[in-house]
DRENVEX-562732 format. One record per residue (C-alpha): x, y, z. Coordinates in Angstrom, 1 decimal, padded with zeros to 4 digits. Each point is the difference from the previous one (the first is absolute). Layout:
% DRENVEX-562732
+--------+--------+--------+
!     px !     py !     pz !
+--------+--------+--------+
!      X !      Y !      Z !
...
+--------+--------+--------+
END
This chain:
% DRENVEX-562732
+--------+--------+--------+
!     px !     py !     pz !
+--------+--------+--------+
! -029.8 !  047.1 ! -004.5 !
!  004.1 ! -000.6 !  000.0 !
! -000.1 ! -001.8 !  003.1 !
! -003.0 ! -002.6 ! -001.2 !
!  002.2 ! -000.7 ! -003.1 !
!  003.5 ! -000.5 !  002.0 !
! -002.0 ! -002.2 !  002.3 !
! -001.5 ! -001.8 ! -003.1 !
!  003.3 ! -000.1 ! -001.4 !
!  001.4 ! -002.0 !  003.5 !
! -002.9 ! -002.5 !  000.3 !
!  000.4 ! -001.0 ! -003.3 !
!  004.3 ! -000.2 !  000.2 !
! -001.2 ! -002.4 !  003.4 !
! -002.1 ! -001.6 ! -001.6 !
!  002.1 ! -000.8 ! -002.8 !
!  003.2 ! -000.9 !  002.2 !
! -002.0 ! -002.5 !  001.3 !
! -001.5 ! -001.6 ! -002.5 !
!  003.9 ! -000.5 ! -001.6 !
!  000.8 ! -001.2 !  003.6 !
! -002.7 ! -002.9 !  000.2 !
!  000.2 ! -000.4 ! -003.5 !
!  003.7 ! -001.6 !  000.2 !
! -000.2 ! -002.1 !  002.7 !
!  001.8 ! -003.3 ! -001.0 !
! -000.2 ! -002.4 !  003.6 !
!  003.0 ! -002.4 !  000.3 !
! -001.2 ! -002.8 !  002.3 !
!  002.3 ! -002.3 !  000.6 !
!  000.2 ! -001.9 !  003.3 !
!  002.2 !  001.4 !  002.5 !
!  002.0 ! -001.6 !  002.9 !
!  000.6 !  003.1 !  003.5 !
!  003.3 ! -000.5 !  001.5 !
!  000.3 !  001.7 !  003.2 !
!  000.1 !  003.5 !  000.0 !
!  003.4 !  001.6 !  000.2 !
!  001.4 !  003.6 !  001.0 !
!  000.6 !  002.7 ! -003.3 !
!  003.1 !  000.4 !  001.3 !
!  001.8 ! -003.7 ! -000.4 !
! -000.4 ! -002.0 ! -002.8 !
! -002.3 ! -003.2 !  000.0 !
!  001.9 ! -002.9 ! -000.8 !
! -002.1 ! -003.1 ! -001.6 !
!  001.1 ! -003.3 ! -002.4 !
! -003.2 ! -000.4 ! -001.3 !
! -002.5 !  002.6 ! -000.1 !
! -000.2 !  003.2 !  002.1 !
! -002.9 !  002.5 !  000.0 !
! -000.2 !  004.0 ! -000.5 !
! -003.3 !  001.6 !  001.8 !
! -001.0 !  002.9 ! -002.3 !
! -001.9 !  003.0 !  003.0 !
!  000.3 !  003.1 !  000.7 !
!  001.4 !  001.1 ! -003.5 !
!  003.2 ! -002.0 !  000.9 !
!  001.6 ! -003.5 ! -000.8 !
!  000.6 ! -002.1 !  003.6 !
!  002.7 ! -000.9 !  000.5 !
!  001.8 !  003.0 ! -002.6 !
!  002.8 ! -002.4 ! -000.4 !
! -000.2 ! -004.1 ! -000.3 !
!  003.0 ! -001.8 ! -000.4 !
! -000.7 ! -003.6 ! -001.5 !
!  002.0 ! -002.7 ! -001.7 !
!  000.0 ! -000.6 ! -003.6 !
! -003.2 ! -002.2 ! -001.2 !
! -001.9 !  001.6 !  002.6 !
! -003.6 !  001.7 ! -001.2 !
! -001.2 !  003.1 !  001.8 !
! -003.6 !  000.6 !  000.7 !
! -001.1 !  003.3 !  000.1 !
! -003.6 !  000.4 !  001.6 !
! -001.8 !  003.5 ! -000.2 !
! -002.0 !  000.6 !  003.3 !
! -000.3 !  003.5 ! -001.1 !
! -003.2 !  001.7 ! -001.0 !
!  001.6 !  001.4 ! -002.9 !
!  001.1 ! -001.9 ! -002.9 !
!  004.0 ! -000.2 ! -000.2 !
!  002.5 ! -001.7 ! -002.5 !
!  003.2 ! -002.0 !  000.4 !
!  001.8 !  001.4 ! -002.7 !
!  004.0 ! -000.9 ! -000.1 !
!  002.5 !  002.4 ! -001.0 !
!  001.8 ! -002.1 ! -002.0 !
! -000.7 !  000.1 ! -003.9 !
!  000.9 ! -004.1 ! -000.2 !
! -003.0 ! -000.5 !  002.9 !
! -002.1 !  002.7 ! -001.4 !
! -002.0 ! -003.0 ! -001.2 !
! -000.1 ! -001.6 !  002.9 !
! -002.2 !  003.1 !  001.7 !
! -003.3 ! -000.4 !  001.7 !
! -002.2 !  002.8 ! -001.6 !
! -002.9 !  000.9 !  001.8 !
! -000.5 ! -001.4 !  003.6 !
! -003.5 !  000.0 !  001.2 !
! -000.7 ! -000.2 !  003.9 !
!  000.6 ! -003.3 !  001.2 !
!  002.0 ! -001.2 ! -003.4 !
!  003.0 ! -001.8 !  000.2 !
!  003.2 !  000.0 ! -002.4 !
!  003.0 ! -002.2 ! -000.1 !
!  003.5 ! -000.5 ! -001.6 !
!  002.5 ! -002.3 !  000.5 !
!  003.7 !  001.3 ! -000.1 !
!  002.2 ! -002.4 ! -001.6 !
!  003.1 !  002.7 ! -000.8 !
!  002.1 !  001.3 !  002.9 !
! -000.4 !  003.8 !  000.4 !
! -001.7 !  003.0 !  001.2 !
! -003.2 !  000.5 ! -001.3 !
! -001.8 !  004.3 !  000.5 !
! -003.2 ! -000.2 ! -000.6 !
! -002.9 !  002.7 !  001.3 !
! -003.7 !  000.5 ! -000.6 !
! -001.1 !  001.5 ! -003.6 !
! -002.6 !  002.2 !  001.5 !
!  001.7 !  001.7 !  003.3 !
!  003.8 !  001.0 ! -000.9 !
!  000.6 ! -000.3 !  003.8 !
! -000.3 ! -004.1 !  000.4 !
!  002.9 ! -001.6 ! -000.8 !
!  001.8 ! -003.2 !  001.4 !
!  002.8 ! -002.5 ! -001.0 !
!  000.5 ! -003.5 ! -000.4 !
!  003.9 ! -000.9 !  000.9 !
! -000.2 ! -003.8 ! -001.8 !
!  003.5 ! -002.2 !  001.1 !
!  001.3 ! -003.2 ! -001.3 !
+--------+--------+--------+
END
């Protein structure tokens, strides 16, 4: 009888977790421009607009290094929902909240710095945008 309750007891926490997953999903579509794909380990360098491909619970390239005025795009081509969520308390605004699979996100930088951000939902994604004058 113990172990038909503790399995009741885990289909319904399932059941639940998903239900507060798809229940939150807030899709940012905005149109996104690819730039070509560069290596993790050297910053990306754009004037304009530069894009971050979200797969394999990580951020490519970890590290984009853009001048200021320039938006980001962040694409999730993950099946998992992610988030863009900055570090920084005066761009905590400025985060993407939920991703959705195939949703876009973008910010343009227009103050010099580096900008930590990572994923809200797996502590081990995080990435940096180095923003120069």
């Amino acid at each position: 009888m113990k172990k038909g309750i503790s399995l009741a007891v885990i289909v319904i926490v399932v059941a639940i977790a998903i239900g507060l997953t798809l229940g939150h999903k807030k899709t940012i579509t905005e149109p996104a421009t690819p730039s070509p794909a560069t290596s993790a380990s050297k910053p990306s360098v754009a004037t304009s607009e530069t894009a971050v491909s979200i797969k394999d619970f990580a951020f490519s390239p970890q590290s984009v290094s853009v001048k200021k005025g320039t938006a980001v795009t962040w694409t999730n081509n993950d099946s998992a929902a992610h988030t863009v969520t900055f570090d920084d308390t005066a761009l905590s605004s400025a985060s993407s909240g939920n991703l959705a699979k195939g949703a876009t996100f973008s910010h343009t930088f227009d103050t010099a710095g580096t900008f930590k951000y990572h994923c809200a939902y797996h502590a081990n994604m995080i990435a940096t945008v180095v923003v120069t004058d």
